[in-house]
Backbone as numpy.savetxt, mean C-alpha at the origin, in Angstrom:
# Nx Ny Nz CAx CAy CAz Cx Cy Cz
-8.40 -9.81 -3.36 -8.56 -11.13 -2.80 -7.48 -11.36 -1.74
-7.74 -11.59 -0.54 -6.68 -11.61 0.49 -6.62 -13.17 0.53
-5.03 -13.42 0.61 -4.55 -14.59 0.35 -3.38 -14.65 1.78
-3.06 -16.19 2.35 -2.09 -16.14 3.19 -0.92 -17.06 2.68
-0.25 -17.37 3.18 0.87 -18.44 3.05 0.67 -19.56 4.02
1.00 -20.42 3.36 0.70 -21.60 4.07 1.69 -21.80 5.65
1.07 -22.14 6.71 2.06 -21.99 7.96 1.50 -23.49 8.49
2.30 -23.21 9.43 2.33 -24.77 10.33 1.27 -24.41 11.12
0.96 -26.16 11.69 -0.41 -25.83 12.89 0.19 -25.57 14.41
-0.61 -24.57 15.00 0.01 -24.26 16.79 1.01 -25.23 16.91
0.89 -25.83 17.28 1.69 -26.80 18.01 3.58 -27.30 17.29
3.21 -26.61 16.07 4.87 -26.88 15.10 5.33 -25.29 15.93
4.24 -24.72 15.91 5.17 -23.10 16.29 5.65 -22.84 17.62
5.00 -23.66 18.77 5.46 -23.56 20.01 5.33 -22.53 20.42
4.27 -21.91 20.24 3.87 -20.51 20.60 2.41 -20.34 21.94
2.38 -19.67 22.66 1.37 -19.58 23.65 -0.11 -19.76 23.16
-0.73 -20.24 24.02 -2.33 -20.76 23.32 -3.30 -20.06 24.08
-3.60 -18.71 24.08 -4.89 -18.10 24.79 -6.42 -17.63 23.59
-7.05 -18.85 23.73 -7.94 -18.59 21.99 -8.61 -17.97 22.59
-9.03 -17.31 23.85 -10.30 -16.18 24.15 -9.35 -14.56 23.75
-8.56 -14.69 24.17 -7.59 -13.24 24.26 -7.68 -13.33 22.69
-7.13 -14.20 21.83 -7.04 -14.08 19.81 -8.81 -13.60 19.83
-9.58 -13.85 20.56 -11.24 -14.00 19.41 -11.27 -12.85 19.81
-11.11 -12.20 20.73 -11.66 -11.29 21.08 -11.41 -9.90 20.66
-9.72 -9.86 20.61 -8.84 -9.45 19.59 -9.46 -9.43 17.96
-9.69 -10.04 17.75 -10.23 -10.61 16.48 -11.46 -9.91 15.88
-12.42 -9.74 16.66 -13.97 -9.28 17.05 -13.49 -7.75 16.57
-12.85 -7.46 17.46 -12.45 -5.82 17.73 -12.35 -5.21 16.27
-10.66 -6.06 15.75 -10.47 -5.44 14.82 -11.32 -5.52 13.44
-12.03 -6.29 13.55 -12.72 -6.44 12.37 -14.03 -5.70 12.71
-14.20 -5.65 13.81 -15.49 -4.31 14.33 -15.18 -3.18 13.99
-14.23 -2.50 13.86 -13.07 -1.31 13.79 -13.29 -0.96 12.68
-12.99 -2.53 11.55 -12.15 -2.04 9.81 -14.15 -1.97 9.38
-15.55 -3.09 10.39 -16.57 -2.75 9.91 -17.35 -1.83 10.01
-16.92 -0.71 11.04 -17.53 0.44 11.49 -16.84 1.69 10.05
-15.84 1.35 9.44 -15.30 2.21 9.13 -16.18 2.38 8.05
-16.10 0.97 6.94 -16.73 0.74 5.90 -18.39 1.44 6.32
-19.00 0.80 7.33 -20.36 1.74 7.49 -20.29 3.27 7.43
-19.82 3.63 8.11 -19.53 5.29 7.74 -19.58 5.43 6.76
-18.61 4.74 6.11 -18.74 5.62 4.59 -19.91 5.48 3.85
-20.74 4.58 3.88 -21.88 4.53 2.91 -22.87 5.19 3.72
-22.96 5.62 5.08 -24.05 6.10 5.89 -24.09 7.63 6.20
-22.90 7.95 6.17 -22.32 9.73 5.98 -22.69 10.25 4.55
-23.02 11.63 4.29 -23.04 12.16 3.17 -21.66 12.58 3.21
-21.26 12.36 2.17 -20.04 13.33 1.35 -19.64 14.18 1.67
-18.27 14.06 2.34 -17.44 15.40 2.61 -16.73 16.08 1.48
-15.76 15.22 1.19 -14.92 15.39 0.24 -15.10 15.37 -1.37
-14.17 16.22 -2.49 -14.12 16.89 -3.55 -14.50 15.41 -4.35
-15.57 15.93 -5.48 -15.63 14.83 -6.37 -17.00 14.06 -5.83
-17.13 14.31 -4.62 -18.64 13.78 -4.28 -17.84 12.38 -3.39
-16.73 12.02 -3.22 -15.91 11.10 -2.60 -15.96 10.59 -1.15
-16.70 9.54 -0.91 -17.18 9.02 0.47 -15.42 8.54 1.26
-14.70 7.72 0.61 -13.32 7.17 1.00 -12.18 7.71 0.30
-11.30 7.64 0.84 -10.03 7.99 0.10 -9.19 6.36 -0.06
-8.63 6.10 -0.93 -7.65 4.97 -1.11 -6.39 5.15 -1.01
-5.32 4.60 0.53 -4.36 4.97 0.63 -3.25 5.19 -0.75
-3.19 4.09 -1.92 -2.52 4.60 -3.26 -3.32 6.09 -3.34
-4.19 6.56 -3.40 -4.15 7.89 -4.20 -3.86 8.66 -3.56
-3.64 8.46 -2.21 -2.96 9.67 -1.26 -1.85 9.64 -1.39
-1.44 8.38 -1.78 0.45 7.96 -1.65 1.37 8.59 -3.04
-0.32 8.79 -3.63 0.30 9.71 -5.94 0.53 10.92 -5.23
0.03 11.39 -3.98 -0.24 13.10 -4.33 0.94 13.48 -3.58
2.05 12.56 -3.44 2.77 13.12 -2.94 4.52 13.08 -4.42
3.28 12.13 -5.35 4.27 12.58 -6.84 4.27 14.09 -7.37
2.61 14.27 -7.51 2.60 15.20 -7.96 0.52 14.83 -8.05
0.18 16.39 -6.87 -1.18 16.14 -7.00 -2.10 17.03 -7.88
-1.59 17.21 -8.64 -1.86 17.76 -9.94 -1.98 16.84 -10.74
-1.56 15.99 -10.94 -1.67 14.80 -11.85 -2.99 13.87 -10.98
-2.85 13.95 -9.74 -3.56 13.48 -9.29 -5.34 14.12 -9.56
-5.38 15.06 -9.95 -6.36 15.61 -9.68 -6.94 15.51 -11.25
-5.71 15.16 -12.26 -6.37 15.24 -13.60 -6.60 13.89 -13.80
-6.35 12.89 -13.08 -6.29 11.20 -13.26 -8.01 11.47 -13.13
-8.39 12.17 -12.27 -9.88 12.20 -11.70 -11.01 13.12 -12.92
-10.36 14.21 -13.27 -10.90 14.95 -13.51 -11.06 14.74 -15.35
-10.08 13.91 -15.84 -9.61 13.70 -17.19 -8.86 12.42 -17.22
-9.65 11.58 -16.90 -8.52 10.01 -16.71 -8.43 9.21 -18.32
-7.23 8.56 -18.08 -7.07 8.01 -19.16 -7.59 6.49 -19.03
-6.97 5.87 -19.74 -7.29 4.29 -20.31 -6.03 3.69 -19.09
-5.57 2.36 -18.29 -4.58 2.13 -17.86 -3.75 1.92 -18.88
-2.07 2.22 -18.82 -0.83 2.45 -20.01 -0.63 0.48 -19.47
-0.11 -0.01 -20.46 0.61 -1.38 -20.35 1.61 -1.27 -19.18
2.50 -0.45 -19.07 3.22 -0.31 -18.12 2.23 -0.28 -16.44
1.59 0.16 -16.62 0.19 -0.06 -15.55 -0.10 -1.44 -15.35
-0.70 -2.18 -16.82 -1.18 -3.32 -16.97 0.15 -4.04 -15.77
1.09 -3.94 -16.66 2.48 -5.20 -15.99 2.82 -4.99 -14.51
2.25 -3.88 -14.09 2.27 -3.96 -12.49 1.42 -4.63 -11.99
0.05 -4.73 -12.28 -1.08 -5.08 -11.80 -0.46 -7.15 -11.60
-0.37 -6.88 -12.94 0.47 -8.69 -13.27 1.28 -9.24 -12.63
2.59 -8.46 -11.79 2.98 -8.76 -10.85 2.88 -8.62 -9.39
1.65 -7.89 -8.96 1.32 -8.21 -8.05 0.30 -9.49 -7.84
-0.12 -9.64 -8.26 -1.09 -10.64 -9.15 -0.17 -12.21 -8.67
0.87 -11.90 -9.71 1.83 -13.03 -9.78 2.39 -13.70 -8.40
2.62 -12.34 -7.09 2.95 -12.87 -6.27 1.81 -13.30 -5.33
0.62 -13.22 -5.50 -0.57 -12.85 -4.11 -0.82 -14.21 -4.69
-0.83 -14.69 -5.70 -0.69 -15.77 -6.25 -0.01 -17.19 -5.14
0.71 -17.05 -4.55 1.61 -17.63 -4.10 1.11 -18.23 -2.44
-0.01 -17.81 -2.10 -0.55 -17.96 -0.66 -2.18 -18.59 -1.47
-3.08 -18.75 -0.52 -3.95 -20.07 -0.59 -5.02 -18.50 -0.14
-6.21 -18.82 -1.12 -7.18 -17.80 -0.46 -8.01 -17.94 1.11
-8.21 -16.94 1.14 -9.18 -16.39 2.25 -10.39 -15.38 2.45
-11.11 -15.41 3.35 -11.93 -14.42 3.75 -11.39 -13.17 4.74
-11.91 -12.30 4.52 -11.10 -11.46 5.52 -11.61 -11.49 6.95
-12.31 -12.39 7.94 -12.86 -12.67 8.51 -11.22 -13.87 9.35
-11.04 -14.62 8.39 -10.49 -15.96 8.39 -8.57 -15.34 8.29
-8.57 -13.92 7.64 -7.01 -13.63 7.64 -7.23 -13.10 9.10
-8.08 -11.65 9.39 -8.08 -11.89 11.01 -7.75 -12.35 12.00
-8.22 -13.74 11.79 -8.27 -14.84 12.49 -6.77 -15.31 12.55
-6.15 -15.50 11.81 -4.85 -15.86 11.82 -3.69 -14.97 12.22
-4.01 -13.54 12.10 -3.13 -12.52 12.11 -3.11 -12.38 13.67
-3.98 -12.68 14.68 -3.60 -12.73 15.95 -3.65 -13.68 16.78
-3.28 -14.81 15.86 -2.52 -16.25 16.40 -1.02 -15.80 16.77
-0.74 -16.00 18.34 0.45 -16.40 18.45 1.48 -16.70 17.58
2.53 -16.56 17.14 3.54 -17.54 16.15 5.07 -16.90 16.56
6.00 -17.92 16.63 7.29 -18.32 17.23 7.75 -17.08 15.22
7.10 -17.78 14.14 7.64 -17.27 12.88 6.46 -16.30 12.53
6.49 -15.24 12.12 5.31 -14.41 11.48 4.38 -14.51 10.54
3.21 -14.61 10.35 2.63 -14.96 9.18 2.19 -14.29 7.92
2.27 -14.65 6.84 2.70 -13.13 5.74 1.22 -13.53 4.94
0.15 -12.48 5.25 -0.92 -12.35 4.26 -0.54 -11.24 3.72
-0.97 -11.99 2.20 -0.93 -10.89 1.19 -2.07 -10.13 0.95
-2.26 -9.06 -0.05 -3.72 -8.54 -0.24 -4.72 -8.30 1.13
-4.29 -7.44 2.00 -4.35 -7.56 3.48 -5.38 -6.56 3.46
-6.78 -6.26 3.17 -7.69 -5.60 3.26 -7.51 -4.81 4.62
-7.68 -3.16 4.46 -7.81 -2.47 5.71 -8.67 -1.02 5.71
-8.74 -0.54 6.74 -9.79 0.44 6.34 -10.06 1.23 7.64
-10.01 2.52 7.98 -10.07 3.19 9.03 -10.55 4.70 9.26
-11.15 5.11 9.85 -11.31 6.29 9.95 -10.10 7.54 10.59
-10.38 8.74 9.72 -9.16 9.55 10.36 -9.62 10.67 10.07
-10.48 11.56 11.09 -10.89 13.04 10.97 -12.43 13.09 9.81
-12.71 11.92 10.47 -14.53 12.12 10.10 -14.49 11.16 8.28
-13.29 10.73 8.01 -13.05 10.18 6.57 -12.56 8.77 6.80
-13.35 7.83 5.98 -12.35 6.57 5.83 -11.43 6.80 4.89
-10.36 5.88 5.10 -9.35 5.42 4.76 -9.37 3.86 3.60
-8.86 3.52 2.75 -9.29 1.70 2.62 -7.56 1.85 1.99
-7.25 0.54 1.89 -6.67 0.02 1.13 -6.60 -1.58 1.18
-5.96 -1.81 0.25 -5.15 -3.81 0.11 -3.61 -3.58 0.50
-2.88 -4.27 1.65 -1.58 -3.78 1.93 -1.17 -5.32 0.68
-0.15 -5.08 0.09 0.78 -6.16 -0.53 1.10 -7.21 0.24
1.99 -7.16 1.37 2.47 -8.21 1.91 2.06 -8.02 3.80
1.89 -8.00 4.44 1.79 -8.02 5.79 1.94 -9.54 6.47
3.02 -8.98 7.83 3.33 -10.21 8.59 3.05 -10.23 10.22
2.17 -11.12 10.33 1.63 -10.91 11.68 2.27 -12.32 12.49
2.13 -11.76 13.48 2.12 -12.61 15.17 1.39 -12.16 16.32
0.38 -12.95 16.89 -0.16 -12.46 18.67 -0.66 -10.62 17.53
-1.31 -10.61 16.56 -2.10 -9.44 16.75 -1.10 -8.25 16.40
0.55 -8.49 16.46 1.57 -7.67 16.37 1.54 -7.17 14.73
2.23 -6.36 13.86 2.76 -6.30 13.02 4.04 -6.64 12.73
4.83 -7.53 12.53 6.24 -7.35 12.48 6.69 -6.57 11.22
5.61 -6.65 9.89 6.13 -5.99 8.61 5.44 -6.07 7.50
5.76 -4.54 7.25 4.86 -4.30 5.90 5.22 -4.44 4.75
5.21 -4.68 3.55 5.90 -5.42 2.46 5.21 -4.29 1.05
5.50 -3.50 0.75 5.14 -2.98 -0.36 6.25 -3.16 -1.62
5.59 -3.45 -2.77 6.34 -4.04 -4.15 5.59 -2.70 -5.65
6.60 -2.75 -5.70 6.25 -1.29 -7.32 6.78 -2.23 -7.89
6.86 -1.89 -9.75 7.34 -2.49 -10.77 6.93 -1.20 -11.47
8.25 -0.93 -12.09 8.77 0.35 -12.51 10.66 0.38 -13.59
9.93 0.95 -14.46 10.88 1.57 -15.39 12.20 2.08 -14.88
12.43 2.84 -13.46 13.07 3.55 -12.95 13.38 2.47 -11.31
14.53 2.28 -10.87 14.94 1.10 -9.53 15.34 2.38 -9.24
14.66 2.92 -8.07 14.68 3.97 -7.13 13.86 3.60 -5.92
13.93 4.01 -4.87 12.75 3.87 -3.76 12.54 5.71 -3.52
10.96 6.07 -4.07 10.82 7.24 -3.82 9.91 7.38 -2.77
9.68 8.90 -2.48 8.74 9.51 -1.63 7.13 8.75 -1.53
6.36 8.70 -2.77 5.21 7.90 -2.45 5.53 6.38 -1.99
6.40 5.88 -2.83 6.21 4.47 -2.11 6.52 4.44 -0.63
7.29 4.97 -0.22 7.34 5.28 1.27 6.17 5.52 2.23
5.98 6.27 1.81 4.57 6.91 2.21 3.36 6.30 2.05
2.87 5.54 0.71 2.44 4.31 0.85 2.51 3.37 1.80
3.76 2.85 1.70 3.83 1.79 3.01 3.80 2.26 4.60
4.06 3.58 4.72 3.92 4.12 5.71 2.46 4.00 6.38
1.40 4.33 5.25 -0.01 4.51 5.67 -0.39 3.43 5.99
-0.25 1.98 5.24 -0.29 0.67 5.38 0.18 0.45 7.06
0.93 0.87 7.85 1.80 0.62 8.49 0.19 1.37 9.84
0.40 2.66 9.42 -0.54 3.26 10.22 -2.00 3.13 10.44
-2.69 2.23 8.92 -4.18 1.50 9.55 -4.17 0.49 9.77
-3.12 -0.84 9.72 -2.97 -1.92 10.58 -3.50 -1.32 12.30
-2.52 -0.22 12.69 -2.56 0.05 13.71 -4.09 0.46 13.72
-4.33 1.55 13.56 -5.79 2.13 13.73 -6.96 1.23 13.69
-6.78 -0.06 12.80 -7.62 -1.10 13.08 -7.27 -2.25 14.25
-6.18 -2.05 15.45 -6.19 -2.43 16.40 -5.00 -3.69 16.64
-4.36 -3.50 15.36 -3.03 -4.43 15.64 -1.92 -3.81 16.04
-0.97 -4.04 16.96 -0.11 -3.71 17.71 1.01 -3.01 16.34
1.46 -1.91 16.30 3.00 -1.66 15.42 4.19 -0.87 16.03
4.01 -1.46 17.39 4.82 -0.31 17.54 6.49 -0.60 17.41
6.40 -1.96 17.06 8.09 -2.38 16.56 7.81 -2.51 15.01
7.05 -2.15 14.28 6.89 -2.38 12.87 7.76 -1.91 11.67
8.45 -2.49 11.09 9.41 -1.87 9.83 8.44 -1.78 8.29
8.47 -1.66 7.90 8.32 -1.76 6.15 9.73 -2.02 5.32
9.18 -2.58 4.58 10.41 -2.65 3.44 9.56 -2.72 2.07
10.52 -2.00 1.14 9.69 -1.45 0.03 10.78 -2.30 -0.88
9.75 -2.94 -2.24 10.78 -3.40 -3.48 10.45 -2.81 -4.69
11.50 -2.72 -5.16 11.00 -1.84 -6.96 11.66 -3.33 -7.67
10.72 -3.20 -9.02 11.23 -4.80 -9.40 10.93 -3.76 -11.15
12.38 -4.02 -12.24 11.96 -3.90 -13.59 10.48 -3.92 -13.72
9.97 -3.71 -14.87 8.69 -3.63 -15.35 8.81 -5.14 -15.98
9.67 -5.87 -16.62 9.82 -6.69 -17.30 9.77 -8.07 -16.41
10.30 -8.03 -15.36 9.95 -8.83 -13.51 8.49 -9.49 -13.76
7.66 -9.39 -14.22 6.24 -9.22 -13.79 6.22 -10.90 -14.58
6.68 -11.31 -15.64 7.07 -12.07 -16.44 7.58 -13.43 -15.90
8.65 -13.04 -14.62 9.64 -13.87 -14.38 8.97 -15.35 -13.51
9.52 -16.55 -14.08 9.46 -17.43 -12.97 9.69 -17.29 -12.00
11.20 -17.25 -11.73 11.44 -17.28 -10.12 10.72 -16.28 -9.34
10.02 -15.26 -9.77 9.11 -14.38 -9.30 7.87 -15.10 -8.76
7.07 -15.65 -9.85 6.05 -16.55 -9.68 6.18 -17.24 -8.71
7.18 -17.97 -8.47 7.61 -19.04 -7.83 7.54 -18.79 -5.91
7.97 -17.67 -6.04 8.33 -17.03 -4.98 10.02 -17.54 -4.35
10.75 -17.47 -5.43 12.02 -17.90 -5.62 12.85 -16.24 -5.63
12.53 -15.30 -5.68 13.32 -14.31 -6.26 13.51 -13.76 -4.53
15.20 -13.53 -4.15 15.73 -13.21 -3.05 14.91 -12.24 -2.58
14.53 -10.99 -3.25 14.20 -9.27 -3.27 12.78 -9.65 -2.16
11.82 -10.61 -2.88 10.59 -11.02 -2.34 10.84 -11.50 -0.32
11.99 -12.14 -0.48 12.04 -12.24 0.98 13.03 -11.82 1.78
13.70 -10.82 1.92 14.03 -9.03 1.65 15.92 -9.91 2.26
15.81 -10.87 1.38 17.25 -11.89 1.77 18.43 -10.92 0.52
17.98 -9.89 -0.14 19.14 -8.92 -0.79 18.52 -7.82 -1.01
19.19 -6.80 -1.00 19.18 -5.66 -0.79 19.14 -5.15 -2.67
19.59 -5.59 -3.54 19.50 -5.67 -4.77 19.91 -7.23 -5.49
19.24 -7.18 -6.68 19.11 -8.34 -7.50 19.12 -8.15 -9.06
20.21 -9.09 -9.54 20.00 -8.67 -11.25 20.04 -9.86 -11.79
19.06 -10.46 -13.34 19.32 -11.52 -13.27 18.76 -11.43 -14.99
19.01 -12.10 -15.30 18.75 -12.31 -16.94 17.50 -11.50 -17.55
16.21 -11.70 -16.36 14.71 -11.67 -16.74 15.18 -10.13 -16.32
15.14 -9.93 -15.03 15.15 -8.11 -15.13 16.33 -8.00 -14.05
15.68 -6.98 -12.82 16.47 -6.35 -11.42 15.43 -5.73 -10.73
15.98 -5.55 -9.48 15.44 -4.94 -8.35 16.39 -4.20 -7.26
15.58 -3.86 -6.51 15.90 -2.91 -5.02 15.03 -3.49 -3.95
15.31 -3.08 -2.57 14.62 -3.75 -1.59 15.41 -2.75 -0.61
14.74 -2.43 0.35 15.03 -1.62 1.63 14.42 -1.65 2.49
14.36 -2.15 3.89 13.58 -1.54 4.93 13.96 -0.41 5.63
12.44 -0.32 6.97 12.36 1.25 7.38 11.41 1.11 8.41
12.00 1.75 9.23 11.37 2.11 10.89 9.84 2.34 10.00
8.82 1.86 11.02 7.42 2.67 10.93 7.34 3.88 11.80
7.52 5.30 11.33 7.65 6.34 11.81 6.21 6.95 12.01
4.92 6.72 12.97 3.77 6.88 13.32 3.44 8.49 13.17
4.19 9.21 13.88 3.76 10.78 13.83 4.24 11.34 12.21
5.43 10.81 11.96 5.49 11.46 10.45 4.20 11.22 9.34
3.99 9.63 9.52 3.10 9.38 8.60 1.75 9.84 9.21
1.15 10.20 9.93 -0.11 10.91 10.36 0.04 12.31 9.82
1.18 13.10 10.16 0.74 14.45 9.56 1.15 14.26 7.44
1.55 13.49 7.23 1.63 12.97 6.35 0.13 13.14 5.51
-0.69 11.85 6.28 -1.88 11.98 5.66 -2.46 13.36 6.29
-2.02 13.78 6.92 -2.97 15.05 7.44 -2.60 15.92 6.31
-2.06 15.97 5.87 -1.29 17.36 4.23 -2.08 16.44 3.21
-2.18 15.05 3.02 -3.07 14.93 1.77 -4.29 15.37 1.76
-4.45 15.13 3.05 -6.55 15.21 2.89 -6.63 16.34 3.04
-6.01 17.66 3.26 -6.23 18.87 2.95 -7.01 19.32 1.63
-5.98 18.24 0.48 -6.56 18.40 -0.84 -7.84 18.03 -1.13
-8.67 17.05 -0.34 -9.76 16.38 -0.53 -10.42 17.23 0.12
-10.74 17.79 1.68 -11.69 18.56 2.30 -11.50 20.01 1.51
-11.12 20.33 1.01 -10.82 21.80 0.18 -10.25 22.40 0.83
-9.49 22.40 1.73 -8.95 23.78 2.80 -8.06 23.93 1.71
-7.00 23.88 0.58 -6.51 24.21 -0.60 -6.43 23.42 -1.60
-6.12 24.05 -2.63 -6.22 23.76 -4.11 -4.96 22.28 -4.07
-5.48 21.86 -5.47 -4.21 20.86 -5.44 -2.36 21.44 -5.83
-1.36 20.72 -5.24 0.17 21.59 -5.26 0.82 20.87 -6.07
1.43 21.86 -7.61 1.77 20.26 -8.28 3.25 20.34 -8.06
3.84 19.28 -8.63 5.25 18.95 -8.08 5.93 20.47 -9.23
7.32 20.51 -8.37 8.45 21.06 -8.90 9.65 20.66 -9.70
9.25 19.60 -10.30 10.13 18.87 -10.71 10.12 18.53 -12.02
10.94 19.52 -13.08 10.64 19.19 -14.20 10.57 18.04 -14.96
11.10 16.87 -14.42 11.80 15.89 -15.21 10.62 15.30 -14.51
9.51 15.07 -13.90 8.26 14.37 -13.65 7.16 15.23 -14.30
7.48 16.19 -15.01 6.59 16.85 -16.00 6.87 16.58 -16.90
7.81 16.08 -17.99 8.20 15.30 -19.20 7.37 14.10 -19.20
8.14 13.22 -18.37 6.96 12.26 -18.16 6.00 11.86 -17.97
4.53 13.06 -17.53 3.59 13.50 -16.83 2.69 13.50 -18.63
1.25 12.28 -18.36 0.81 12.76 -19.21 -0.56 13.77 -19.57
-0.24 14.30 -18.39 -1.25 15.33 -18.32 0.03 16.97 -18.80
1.02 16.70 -19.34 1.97 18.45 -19.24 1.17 19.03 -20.03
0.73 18.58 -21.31 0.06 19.80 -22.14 -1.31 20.12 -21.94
-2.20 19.57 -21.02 -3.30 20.80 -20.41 -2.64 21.25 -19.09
-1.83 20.94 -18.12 -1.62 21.61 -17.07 -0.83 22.35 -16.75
-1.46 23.72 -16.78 -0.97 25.28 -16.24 0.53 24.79 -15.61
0.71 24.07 -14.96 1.81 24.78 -13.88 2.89 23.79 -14.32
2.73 23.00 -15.03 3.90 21.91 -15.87 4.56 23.19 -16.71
5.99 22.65 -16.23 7.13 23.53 -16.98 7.60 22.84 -18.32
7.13 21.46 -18.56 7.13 20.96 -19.98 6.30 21.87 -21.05
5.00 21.93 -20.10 4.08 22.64 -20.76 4.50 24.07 -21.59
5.09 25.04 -20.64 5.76 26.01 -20.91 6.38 26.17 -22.59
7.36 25.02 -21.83 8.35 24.97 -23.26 7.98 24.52 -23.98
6.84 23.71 -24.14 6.07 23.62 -25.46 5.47 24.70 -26.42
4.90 25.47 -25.29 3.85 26.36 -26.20 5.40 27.28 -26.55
6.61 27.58 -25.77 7.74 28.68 -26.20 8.17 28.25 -27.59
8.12 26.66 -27.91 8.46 26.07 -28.79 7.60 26.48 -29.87
C-alpha cells in the first residue's frame, strides 16, 4: 500500500509551478513502471522456476547466500516470528503517511518542492535485459521528479549494515531511475532497528531520531539502532544485478556463501551440500 506524508500545498513550498512539464513527466513514468508490468504477464518465461519477475529483496538475499536462496524456493518454510516482527515494523512506520494510489504518489513525486516529499511503500518496476524487475521501496523522497533519497529499514537480531541491505537499497535507487526519475545526486541511507523496535511507540509515532537519519545510532529502553547513508553508485549496482540474474537465466548454478557463521544460522545447513555446518554435523 503506498502511503505519503502529509506536505504543504504549492504555494507554502515556494517552489516553481510548470503543471504541463509534472503531467507529462508523470505519464512517462508510470507508462515505463506500466509497460514493465505488461511484459511480464505477456512474455513466456525466461527464468528458473517458471518465474515471469524477479523481486528486488530476493536478488538483494542472494547476495547473503544464494543457496539459501534457492532452498527458500525450492523447500520453503513457514515465516519465523523474527520474520513476522519485521513485517510489523515496517507496517508500523508506512503507517505514519495517509494512503494513496500509485497513480496519485506519481503525481506528487514530480511536484516541485523547496522540502522533499517522503512516500513510503513506493511501488516500482522495470525492465533490465528482457526481465522485470518489481519492488515496494520503504521510504523514498522526491522533488521536481528528482530522487533526493532512498530510505531502507531491516529489523534484525544483529545492528550491522551488511552487503544485501546495501544492495537492496542500491537497486531501489536504480529503478526509481529506470522508471524515469532523475538520481543522479541520490544517497540511500540504510537503518537496522533491534527486532524488539517493531513494538516501540516512539517508532510508531515517527518520533525515533534513526527514522529521520537525525543519529547515526540510537539506544533506548525499548531496543537500538544504526543508520548510515551512501552515494547511489549506478554502475556498481547494475553489474550488481547483472551477477544476480545470472542465477535466474541459468548461465550458472546457484554460489553459496563462504561463511561459516551464516551456515550455523542458515536453516537450510542440514540438507545443503556445501554448508560447512553441515559437514560438522554429519563428522559429529
Amino acid at each position: 500500500m503506498t502511503r505519503t506524508r502529509a506536505a504543504g500545498n504549492r504555494n507554502d513550498m515556494d517552489a516553481p509551478f510548470d503543471a504541463e512539464r509534472e503531467g507529462v513527466l508523470a505519464r512517462q513514468i508510470l507508462e515505463r513502471y506500466r509497460e514493465a508490468v505488461r511484459a511480464s504477464r505477456e512474455n513466456e518465461p525466461v527464468l528458473r522456476y517458471g518465474r515471469r519477475t524477479l523481486a528486488v529483496s530476493t536478488l538483494a538475499q542472494q547476495f547473503y547466500c544464494e543457496k539459501a536462496v534457492q532452498f527458500s524456493i525450492e523447500r520453503p518454510f513457514a515465516p519465523t516470528a523474527e520474520m513476522q516482527s519485521g513485517t510489523a515494523g515496517h507496517e508500523a512506520v508506512a503507517a505514519l503517511g495517509i494512503q494513496m494510489t500509485p497513480e496519485e504518489a506519481v503525481a506528487a513525486a514530480v511536484v516541485e518542492r523547496v522540502r522533499p516529499l517522503c512516500v513510503y511503500e513506493f511501488r516500482i518496476g522495470w525492465r533490465h535485459s528482457g526481465v522485470t524487475i518489481t519492488g515496494f521501496v520503504d521510504e523514498a523522497w522526491f522533488s521536481g521528479g528528482s530522487v533526493a533519497l532512498v530510505a531502507e529499514r531491516k529489523f534484525s537480531g544483529s545492528l550491522g549494515i551488511y552487503m544485501p541491505y546495501r544492495v537492496q537499497a542500491g537497486l531501489y535507487c536504480l529503478g526509481l531511475g529506470e522508471m524515469g526519475f532523475a538520481t543522479d545526486s541520490t544517497h540511500y541511507r540504510v537503518s537496522v532497528f533491534k527486532r524488539e523496535c517493531h513494538r516501540c511507540e516512539r517508532l510508531a509515532a515517527g518520533d525515533c531520531l534513526l527514522l529521520s537519519g537525525e543519529a547515526g545510532q540510537q539506544e533506548c529502553p525499548q531496543g537500538a539502532g544504526i543508520s548510515q547513508v551512501f552515494p547511489f553508485e549506478r554502475e556498481q549496482t547494475a553489474r550488481n544485478l547483472d551477477w544476480a540474474m545470472e542465477f535466474w537465466t541459468g548461465e550458472r548454478e546457484a554460489e553459496p556463501t563462504t561463511s561459516p557463521g551464516k551456515c550455523r544460522s542458515c536453516r537450510y545447513r542440514r540438507v545443503c551440500d556445501s554448508s560447512p555446518a553441515r559437514a560438522n554435523d554429519v563428522a559429529l
